[in-house]
C-alpha positions as CSV (number, residue, x, y, z in Angstrom):
1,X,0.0,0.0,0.0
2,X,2.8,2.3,1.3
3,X,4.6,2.0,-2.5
4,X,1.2,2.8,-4.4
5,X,0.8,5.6,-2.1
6,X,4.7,7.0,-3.3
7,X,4.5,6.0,-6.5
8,X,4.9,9.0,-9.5
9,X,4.3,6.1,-12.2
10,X,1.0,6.5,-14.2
11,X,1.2,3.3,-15.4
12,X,1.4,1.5,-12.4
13,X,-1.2,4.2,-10.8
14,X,-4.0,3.2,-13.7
15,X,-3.4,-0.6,-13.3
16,X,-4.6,-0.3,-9.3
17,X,-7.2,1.9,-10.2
18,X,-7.7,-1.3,-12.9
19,X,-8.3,-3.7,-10.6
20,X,-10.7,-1.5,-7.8
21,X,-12.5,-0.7,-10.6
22,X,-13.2,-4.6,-11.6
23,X,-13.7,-5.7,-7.9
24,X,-16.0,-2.6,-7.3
25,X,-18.8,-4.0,-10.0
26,X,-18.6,-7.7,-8.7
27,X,-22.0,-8.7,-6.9
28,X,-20.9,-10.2,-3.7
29,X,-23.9,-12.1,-3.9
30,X,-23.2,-13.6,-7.1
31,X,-19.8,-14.8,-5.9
32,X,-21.0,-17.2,-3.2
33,X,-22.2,-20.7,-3.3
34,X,-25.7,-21.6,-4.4
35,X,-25.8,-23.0,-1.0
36,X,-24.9,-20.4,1.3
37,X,-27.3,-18.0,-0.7
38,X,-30.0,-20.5,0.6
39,X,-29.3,-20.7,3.8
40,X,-29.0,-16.7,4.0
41,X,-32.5,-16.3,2.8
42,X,-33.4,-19.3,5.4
43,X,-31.8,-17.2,8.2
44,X,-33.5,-13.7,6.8
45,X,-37.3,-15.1,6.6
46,X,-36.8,-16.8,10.2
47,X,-35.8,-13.8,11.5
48,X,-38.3,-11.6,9.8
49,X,-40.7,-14.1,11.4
50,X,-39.2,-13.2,15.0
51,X,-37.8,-16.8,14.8
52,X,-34.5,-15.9,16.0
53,X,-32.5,-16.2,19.3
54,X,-30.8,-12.8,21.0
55,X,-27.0,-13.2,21.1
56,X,-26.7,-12.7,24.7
57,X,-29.3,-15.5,25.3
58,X,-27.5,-18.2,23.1
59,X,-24.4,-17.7,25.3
């Protein structure tokens, strides 16, 4: 980080910015198995259902 920061090269400056741009338009979402997306939308409609347990309670 510290040599991107002192760099004076464009070239070098313009491939980072590169490579933020590309990770910036990825969809997290999209990047996760099929299987954790389901049991994310299992754990969102349980607790939208008030079927959850507070933190402090589980330990």
């Amino acid at each position: 980080m510290k040599l991107t920061l002192e760099t004076d090269n464009p070239a070098i400056l313009e491939s980072v910015k590169k490579i933020f741009k590309k990770q910036g338009n990825e969809d997290f979402w999209q990047t996760i198995p099929k299987n954790q997306q389901e049991e994310i939308l299992k754990g969102i409609k349980e607790t939208e259902k008030g079927e959850n347990v507070d933190y402090e309670e589980f330990i």
